[in-house]
N, C-alpha and C positions, 0 to 999 in steps of 0.2 A: 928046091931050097928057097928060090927066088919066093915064088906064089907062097909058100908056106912062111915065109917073113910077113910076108904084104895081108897074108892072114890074119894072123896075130895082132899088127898093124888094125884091123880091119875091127876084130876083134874086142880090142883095148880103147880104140874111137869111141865105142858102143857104151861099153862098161862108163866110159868116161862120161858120156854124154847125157848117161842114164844119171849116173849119180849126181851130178850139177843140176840136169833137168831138176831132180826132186828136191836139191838142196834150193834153187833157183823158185819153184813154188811154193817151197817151207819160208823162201825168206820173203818173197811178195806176199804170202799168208799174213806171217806177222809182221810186214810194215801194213797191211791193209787195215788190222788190229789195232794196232798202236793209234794209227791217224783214227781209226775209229773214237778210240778212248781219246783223243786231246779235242774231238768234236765234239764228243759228250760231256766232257771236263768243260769246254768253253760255255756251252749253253748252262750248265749247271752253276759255273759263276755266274753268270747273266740272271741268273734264276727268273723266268718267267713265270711262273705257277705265283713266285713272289711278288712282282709286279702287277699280274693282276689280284691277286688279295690286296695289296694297296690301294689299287684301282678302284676295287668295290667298298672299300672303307672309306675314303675320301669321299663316295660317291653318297656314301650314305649316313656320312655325318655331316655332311652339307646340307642335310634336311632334319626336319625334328616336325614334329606332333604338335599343334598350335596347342599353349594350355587351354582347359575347360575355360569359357566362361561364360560370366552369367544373362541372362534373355537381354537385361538393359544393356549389356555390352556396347558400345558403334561396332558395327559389324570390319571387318577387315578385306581389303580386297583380295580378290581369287589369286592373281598375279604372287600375290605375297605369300600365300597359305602355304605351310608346309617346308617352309627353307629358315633358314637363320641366317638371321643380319647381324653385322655386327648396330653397336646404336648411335656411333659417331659418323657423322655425315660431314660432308668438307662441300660449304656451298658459293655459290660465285652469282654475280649479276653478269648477265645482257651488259654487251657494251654501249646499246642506244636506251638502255632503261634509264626512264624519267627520276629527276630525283624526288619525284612524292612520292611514286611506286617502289623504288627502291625503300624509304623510309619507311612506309609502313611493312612491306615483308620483313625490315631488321625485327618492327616491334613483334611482330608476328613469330619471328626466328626467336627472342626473347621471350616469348610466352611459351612455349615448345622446354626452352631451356630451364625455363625454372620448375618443370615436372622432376627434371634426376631422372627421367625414362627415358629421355635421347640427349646427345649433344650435337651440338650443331659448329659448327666453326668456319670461321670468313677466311677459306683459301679453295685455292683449286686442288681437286684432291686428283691418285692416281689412276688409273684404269682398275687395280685391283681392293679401292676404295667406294666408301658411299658418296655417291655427288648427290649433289641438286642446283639445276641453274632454273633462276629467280630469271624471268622477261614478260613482256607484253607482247599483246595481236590486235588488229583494228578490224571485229567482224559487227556488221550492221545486221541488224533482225531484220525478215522479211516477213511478209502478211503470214507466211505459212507457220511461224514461230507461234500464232496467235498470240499474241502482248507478251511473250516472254522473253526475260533479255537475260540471253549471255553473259555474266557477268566476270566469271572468268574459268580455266582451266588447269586440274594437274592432275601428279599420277606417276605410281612406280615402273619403274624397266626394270626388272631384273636378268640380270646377267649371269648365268650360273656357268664357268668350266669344270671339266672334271678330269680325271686323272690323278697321278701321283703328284700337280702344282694345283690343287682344287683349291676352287673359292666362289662363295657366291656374293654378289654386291647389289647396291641398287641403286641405277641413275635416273635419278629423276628430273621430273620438270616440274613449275609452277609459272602458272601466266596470267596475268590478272588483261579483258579487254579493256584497253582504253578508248574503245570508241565511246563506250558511257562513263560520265564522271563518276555515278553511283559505284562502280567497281572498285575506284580507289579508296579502300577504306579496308583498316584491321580488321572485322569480320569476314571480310571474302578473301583475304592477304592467309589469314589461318585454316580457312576452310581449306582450300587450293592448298595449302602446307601439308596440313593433314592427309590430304591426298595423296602426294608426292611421298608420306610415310609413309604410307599402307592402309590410311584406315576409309573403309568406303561412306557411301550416305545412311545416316541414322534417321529412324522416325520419330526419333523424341525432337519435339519444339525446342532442348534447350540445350540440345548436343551442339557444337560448331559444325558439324557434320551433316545439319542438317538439309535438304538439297535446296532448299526455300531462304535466303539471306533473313533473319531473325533478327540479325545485329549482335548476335554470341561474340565476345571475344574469348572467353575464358572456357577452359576445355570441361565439361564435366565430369561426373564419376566414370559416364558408361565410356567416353571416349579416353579416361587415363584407364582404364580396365582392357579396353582396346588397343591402344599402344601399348601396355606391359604385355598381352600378350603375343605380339610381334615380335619384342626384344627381350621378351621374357627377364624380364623384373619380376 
């Protein structure tokens, strides 16, 4: 009677064990399920597939198609081709810049301004703005220059991020040498400007863009044909 208790006993252990065992794996099944579904729920608000479609929309309106233009255009530099700027620039001087040098990039900043195809303005702008800083360099010509002087330098940087905070800008520079007097003068103060736009050297005699000082102050057709289409005007 004893053993045949202990049986039973023995028995009903089994049955028990069996039937928790399977309830015990039906229910780590479905928590395994559920944490499944709150891991797929999470990524799905996240939505990545989202993210990068953003990605690649920022990425690619950040750029545009330079308009056509026509042969006499000034050519525009490579650096520049193919992005969009905004056409407000925030510009600042060197703080050891002379004030003749200074004075002629204003007028030179003034001539730029009264196109309506960019503006220009006397402040320091932000990292996700257009700058240009106005300075000088003291470089002397050697024999190998063969009689050609430096007169001075500029030129776009552009900065492109991209991502869903996209933006592209462009910090420029403009530097006129002071080692020669001849450099200080509104025709090379504009040329150098021009530069620091986007727009490269021209072979018309009467572009400001021309790479040869002319004495141009004034921009002509092909070179306001050239900035419009930089900032597309």
């Amino acid at each position: 009677m004893k053993h045949r208790g202990i049986a039973w006993l023995a028995m009903l252990a089994m049955v028990l064990y069996l039937l928790l065992g399977k309830n015990y794996q039906v229910a780590a099944k479905n928590i395994a399920t559920d944490f499944k579904q709150q891991v797929i729920q999470v990524f799905a608000d996240i939505n990545p597939k989202k993210i990068t479609k953003n990605y690649e929309i920022a990425t690619e309106t950040s750029k545009v198609t330079m308009k056509s233009v026509s042969k006499t255009a000034t050519p525009i530099e490579s650096v520049v081709q193919g992005h969009s700027l905004s056409n407000v620039y925030y510009y600042r001087f060197a703080t050891t810049i002379p004030s003749n040098v200074k004075k002629v990039f204003e007028e030179a900043v003034s001539e730029y301004n009264q196109t309506g195809i960019v503006k220009l303005v006397a402040r320091k702008g932000t990292q996700k703005q257009n700058q240009i800083l106005f300075s000088t360099y003291n470089k002397k010509m050697t024999t190998a220059n063969q009689g050609t002087i430096e007169l001075g330098h500029g030129g776009p940087e552009v900065i492109q991020q991209t991502g869903m905070n996209a933006y592209t800008v462009n910090h420029a520079k403009a530097s006129l040498n002071v080692r020669y007097a001849e450099s200080v003068q509104l025709s090379v103060a504009v040329h150098e400007l021009g530069h620091a736009l986007g727009l490269d050297h021209s072979s018309n005699r009467n572009s400001v863009m021309y790479p040869v000082d002319q004495g141009e102050t004034s921009l002509s057709s092909g070179d306001l044909e050239g900035l419009k289409a930089i900032y597309n005007n």
